[in-house]
GUMAR-891812 format. One record per residue (C-alpha): x, y, z; residue number from 1; residue in one letter. Coordinates in steps of 0.001 Angstrom, whole numbers. Each point is the difference from the previous one (the first is absolute). Example, Ala and Ser with C-alpha at 12.3 -4.5 7.8 and 13.67 -1.06 7.14 Angstrom:
<atoms>
<px 12300, py -4500, pz 7800, pos 1, code A> .
<px 1370, py 3440, pz -660, pos 2, code S> .
</atoms>
This chain:
<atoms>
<px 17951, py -5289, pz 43059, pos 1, code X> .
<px -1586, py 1989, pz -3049, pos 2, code X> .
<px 1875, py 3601, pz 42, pos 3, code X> .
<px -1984, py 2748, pz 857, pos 4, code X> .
<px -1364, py 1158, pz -3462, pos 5, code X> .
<px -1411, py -3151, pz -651, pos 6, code X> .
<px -1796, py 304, pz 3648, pos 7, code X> .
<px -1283, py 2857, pz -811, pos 8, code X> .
<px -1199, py -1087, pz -3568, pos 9, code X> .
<px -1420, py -3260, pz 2022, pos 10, code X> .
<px -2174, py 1697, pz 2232, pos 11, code X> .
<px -1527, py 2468, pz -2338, pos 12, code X> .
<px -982, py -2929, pz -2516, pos 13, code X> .
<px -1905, py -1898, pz 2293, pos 14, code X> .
<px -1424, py 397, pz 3591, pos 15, code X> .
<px 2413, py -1746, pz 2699, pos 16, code X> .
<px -2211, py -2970, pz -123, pos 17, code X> .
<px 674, py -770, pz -3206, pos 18, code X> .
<px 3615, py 1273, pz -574, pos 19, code X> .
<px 1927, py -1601, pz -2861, pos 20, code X> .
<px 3542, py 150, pz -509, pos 21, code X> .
<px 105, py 3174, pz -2560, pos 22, code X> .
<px 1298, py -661, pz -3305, pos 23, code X> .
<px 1225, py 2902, pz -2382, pos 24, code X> .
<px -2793, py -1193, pz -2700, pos 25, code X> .
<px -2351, py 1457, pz 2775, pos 26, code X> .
<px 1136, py 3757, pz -1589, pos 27, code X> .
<px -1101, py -1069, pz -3325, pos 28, code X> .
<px -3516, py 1099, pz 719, pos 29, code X> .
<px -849, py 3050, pz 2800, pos 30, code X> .
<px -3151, py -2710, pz 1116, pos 31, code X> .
<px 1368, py -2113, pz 1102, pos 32, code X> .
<px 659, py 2335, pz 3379, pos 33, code X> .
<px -2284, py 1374, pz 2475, pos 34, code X> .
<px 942, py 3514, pz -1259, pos 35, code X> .
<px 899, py 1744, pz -3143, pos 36, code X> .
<px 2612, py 2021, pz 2365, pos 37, code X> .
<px 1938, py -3024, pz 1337, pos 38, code X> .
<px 735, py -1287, pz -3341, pos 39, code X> .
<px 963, py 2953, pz -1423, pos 40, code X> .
<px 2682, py 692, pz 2674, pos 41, code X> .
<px 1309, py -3724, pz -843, pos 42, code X> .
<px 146, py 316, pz -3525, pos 43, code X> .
<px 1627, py 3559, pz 603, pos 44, code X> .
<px 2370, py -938, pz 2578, pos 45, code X> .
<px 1039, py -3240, pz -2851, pos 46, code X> .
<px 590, py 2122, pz -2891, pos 47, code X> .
<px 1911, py 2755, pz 1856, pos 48, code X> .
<px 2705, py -2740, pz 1282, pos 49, code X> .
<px 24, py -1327, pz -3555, pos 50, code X> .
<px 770, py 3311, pz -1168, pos 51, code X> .
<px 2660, py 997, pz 2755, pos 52, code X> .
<px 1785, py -3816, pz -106, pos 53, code X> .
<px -981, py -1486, pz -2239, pos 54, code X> .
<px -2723, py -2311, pz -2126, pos 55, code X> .
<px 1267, py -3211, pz 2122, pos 56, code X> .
<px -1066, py 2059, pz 3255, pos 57, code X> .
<px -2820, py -1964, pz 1980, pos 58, code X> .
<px -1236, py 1206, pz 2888, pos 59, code X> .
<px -1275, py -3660, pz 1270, pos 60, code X> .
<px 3485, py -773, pz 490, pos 61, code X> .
<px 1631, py 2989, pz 1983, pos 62, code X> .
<px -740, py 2453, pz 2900, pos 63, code X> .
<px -2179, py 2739, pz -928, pos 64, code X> .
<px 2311, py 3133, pz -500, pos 65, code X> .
<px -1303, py 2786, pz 2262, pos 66, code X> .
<px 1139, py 2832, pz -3157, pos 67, code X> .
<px -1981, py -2314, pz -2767, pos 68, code X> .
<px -2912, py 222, pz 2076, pos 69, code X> .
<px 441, py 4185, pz 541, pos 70, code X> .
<px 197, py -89, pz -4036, pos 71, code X> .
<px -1965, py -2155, pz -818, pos 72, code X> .
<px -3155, py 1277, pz 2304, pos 73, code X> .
<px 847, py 3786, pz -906, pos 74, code X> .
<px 1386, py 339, pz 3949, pos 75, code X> .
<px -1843, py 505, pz 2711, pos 76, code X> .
<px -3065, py 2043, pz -1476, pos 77, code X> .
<px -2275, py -1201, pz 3352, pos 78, code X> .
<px 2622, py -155, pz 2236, pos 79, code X> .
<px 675, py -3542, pz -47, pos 80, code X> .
<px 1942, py -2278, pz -3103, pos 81, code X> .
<px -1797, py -1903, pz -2651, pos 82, code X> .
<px 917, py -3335, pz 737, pos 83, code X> .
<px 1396, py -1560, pz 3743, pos 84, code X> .
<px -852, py 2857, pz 2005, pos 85, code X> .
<px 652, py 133, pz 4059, pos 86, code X> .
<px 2602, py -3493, pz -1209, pos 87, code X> .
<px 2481, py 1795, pz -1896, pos 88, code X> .
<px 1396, py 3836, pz 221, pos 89, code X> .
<px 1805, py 2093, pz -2734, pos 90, code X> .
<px 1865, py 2744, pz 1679, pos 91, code X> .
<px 35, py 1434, pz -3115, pos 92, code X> .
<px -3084, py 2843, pz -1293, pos 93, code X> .
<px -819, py 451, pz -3349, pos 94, code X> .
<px 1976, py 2576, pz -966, pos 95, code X> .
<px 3270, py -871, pz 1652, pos 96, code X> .
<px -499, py -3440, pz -2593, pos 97, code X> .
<px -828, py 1961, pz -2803, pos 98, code X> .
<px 3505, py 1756, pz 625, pos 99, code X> .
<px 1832, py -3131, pz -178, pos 100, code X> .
<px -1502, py -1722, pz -3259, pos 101, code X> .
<px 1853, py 587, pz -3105, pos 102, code X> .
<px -1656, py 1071, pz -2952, pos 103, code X> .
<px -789, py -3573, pz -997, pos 104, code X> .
<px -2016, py -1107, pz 3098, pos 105, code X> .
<px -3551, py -532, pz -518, pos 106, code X> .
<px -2509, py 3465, pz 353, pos 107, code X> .
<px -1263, py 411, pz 3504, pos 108, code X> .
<px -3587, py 157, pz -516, pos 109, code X> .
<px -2662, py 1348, pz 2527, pos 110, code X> .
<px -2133, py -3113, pz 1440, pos 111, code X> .
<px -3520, py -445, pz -1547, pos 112, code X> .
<px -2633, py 511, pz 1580, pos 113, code X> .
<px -2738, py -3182, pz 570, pos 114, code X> .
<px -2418, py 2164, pz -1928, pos 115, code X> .
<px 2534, py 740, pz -2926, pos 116, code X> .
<px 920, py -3969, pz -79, pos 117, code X> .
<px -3578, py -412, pz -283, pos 118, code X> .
<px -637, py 2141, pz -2515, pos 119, code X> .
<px 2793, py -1267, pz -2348, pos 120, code X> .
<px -884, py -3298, pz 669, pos 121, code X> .
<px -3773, py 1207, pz -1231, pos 122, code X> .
<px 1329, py 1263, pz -3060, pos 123, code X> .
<px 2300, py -2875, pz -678, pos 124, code X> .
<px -2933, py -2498, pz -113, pos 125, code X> .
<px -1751, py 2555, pz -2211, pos 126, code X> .
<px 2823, py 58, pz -2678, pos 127, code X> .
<px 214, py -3756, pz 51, pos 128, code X> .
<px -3776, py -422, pz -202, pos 129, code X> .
<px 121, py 2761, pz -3486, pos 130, code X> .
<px 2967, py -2156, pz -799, pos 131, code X> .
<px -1980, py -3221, pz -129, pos 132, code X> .
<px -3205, py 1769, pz -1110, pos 133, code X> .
<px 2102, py 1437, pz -2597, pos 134, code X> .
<px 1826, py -3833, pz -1202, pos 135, code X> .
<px -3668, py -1566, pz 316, pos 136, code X> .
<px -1181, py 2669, pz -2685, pos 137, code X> .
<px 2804, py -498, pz -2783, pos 138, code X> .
<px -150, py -3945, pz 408, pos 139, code X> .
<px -3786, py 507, pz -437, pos 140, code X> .
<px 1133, py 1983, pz -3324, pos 141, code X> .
<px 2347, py -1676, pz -1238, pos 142, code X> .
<px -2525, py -3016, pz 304, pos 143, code X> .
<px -2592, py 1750, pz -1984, pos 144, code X> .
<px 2495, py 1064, pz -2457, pos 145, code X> .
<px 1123, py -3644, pz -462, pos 146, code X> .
<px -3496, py -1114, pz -90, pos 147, code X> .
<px -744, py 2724, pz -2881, pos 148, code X> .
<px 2821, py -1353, pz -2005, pos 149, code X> .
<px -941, py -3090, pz 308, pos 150, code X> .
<px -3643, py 587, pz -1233, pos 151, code X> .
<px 1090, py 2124, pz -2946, pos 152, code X> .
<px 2637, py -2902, pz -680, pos 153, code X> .
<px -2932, py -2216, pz -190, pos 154, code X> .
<px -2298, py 2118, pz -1904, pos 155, code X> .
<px 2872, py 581, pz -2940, pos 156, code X> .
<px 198, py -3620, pz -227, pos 157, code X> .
<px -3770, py -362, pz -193, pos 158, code X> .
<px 516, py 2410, pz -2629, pos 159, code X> .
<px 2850, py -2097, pz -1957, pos 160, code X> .
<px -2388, py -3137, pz 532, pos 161, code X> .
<px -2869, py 1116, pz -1795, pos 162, code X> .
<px 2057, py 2114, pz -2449, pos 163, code X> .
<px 1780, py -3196, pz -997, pos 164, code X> .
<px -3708, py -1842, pz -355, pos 165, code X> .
<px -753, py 2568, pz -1856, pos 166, code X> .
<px 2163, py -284, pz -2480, pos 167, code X> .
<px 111, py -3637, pz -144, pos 168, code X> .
<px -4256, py 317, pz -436, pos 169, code X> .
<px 921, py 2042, pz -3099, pos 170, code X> .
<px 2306, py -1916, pz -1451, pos 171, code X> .
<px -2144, py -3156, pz 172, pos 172, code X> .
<px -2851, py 2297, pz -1350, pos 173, code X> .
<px 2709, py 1214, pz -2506, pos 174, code X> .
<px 498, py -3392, pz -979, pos 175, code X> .
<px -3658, py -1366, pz -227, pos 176, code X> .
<px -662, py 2429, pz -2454, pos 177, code X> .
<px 2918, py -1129, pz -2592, pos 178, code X> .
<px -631, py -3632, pz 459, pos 179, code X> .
<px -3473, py 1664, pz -1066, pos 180, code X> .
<px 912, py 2061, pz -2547, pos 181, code X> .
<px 2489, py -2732, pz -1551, pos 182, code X> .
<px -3339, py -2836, pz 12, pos 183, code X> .
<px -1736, py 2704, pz -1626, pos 184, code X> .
<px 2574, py 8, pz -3009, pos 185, code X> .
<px 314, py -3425, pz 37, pos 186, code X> .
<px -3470, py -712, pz -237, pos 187, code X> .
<px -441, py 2190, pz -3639, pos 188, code X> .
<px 3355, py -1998, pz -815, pos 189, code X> .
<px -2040, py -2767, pz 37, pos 190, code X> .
<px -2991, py 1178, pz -1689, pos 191, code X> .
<px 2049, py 1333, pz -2915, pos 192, code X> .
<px 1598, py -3629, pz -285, pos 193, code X> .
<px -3232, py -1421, pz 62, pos 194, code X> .
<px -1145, py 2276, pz -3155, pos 195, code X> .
<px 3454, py -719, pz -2259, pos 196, code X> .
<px -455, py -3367, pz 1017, pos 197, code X> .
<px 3605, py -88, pz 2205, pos 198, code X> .
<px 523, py -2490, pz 2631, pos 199, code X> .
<px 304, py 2826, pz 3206, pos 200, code X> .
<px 3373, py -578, pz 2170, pos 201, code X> .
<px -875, py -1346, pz 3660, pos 202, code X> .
<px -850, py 2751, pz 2352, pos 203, code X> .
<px 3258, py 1962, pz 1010, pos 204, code X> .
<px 791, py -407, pz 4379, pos 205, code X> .
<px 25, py 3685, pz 1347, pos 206, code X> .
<px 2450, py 1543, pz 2539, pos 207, code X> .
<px -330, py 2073, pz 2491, pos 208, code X> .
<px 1390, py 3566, pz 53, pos 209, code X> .
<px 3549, py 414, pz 880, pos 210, code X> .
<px 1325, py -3390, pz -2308, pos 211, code X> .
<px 2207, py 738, pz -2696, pos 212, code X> .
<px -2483, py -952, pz -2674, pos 213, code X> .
<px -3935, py 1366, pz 318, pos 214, code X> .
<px -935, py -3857, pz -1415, pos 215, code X> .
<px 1339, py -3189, pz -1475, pos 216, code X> .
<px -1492, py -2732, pz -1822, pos 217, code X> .
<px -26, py -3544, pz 1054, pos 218, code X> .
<px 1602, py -965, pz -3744, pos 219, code X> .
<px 434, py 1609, pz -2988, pos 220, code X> .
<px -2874, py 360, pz -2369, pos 221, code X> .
<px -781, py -2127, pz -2994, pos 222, code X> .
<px 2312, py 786, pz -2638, pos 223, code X> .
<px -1256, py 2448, pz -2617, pos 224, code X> .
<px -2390, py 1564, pz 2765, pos 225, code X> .
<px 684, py 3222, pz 1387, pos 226, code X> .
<px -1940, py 2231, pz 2310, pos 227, code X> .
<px -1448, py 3386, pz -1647, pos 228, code X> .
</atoms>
């Protein structure tokens, strides 16, 4: 048979009709019980045993202690004990247990008030909703900070692209104009050939800027013929 603090967590998770047996992930969220006040004097009545014997204590697996309960509930603030009250007794008040804890036992506390639960328990789901609010705003920053970068990533290589056509337009346009400029001189090559009555060389094959010689001729010229 379940001890008694996990009868009393059963029946104030469920109505009797649909009791379950009470499992200590229940305290891992205050709705999962039909009051705020019942599973704060659990979770109370838990972490005052840890702290008086120990993080191994569980309170599934041994009697309630009458003096954890008077400690853990703050007494008997309206005249009866937080948990188990009318089923066990605690000859002990308040202050004749405060006399006999050392200095390490746990703080007696006074027992909270439905209201005061209620209120924290308000202002808890507050903080939590600011603290998600608060994560949902600097993902959606950081995401329009990444999506700035990216765009002005992709604009300075637009840049580099048409910087780089730029410059190859101009050299082309660069080079156009010597391959014009060198026909040009070849052409009144020829003509003055054609007046001293010289046989002209063949046309000379141009290069493009950036070759180690501006143009080369496809064989020498005729011997005894040289270009003005």
């Amino acid at each position: 048979m379940p001890h008694l603090y996990d009868l009393y967590g059963m029946a104030h998770t469920a109505s009797y009709k649909k009791a379950k047996a009470f499992s200590e992930s229940d305290l891992d969220d205050p709705n999962n019980f039909t009051n705020i006040s019942s599973h704060h004097k659990l979770v109370a009545y838990r972490d005052v045993g840890q702290a008086t014997k120990g993080d191994d204590f569980n309170p599934s697996q041994e009697p309630l202690d009458p003096e954890l309960v008077m400690i853990s509930g703050g007494g008997r603030p309206h005249g009866s004990i937080a948990i188990g009250d009318g089923i066990i007794h605690c000859p002990l008040t308040l202050p004749e247990i405060k006399v006999r804890q050392s200095s390490s036992c746990p703080k007696i506390t006074r027992r909270p008030r439905p209201v005061d639960l209620a209120i924290e328990a308000a202002l808890q789901k507050e903080r939590l909703a600011n603290q998600a609010a608060l994560e949902k705003e600097i993902l959606a920053n950081q995401a329009a900070l990444e999506k700035e970068r990216l765009a002005s990533q992709a604009a300075l290589q637009a840049s580099l692209d048409e910087r780089d056509e730029t410059t190859t337009r101009l050299i082309e346009e660069e080079r156009s104009r010597n391959e014009a400029g060198q026909r040009a001189l070849y052409e009144i090559f020829l003509g003055l050939c054609e007046k001293s009555g010289q046989v002209p060389p063949p046309m000379p094959v141009f290069y493009s800027i950036g070759t180690n010689n501006s143009r080369a001729t496809s064989h020498d010229p005729s011997p005894g013929v040289s270009p003005p």
